[in-house]
N, C-alpha and C positions, 0 to 999 in steps of 0.2 A: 243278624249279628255276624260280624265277621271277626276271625281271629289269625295272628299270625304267630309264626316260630321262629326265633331266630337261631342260627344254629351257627356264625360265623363267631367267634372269639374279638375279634376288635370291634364288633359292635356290640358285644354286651357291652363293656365299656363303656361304648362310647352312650350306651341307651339309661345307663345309671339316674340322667339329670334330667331323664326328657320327659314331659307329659304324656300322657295314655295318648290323647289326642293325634301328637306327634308321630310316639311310636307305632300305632297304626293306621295313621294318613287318613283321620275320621274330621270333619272341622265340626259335627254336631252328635251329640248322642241323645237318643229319646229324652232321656231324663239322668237324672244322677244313681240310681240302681241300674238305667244301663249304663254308666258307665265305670261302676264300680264293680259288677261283672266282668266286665271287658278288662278291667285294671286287674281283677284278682287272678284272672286265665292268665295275663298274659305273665303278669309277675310269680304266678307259680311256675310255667313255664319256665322263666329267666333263673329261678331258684333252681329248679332240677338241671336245667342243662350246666350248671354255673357248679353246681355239687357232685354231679355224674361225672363232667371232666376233674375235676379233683381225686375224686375216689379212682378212675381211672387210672390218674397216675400211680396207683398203689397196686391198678392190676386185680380191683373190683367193681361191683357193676354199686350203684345207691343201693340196691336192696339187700346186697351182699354187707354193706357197709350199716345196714339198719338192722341185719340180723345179728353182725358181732355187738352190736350194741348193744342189743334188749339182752344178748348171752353173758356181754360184761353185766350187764347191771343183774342176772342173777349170781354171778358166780359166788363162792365158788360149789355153789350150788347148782345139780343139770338143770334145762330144760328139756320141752318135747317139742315136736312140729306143731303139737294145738295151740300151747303158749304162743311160741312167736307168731301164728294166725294173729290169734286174738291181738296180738301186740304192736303187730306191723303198722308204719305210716302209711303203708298203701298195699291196697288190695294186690294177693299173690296167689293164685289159684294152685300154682305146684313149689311147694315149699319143699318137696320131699328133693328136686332138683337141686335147688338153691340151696338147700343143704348137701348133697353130693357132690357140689363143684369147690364149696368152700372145704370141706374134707378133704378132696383128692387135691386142695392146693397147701393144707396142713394149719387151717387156719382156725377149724372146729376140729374135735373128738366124738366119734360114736359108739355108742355101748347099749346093749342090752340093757332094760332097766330092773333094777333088782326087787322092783313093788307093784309092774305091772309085764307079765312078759311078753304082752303084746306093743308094748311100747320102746321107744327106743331115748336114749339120755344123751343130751347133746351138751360140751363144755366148751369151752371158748378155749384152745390152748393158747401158752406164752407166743407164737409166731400172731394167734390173733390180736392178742391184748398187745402186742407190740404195734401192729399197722393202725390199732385204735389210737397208740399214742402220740404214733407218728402226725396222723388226720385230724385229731380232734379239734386242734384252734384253728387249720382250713375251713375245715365241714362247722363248725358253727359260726363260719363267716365273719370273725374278727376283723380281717382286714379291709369289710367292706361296712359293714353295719355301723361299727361306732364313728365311722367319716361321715356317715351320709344322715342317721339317725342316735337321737339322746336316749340315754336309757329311760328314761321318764315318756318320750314317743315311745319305746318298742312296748313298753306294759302297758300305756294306752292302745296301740296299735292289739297287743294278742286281748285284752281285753275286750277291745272291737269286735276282733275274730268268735272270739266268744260266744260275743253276743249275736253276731250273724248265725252262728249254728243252731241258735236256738236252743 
């Protein structure tokens, strides 16, 4: 099975309308699980790089961009680094970083916590909860999704998803 990356700006675009087939110069695949493999790599691929440069433009990385979020959706109540683990879309091995870089750009607060003192209490300040409001109809890809697919496709489509996880 082979996979590719695209990582040029005018060809996501231009890869929007193209079959899997197409997009990586395959004219047969085993069967239809491989090629719904092959379709889910490469379109999760297209999803990250299509979301990375967005939140870039704000001067975050994605994962910077998935930790203010899981901090708005506690506020304004802390978290801790085990919550956002648990919480993350994608696996992050030093959270303790990721939280360091968002702090020294004043986007999270950090505090001793006052119910575990080994713990540390993390909030979302107002410069965070601002970059989220600025991002938020980008990053859930408004301008791409409801052109290309119906709302009635996308709850089929994560119901799908669903159901492939088992």
């Amino acid at each position: 099975m082979s996979f590719i990356c695209i990582y040029q700006e005018d060809l996501i675009q231009d890869l929007k309308f193209m079959k899997i087939e197409d997009a990586v110069k395959v004219t047969k695949f085993k069967n239809e699980w491989h090629r719904a493999t092959v379709n889910l790599v490469y379109t999760t691929n297209w999803i990250n790089l299509t979301l990375e440069k967005r939140a870039s433009r704000h001067q975050i990385t994605l994962q910077q961009f998935n930790v203010l979020r899981i901090l708005r959706g506690q506020y304004p109540n802390p978290a801790t680094n085990n919550l956002l683990k648990e919480r993350m879309l994608t696996n992050t091995p030093d959270i303790s970083r990721l939280i360091d870089r968002l702090v020294t750009k004043g986007h999270v607060s950090r505090c001793k916590s006052d119910g575990d003192k080994r713990a540390v209490d993390l909030l979302i300040t107002e410069e965070g909860l601002k970059i989220l409001e600025d991002l938020d109809s980008e990053m859930l890809m408004a301008d791409i999704l409801p052109k290309n697919i119906t709302e009635k496709d996308c709850k089929l489509l994560s119901d799908l998803l669903d159901k492939f996880r088992g």
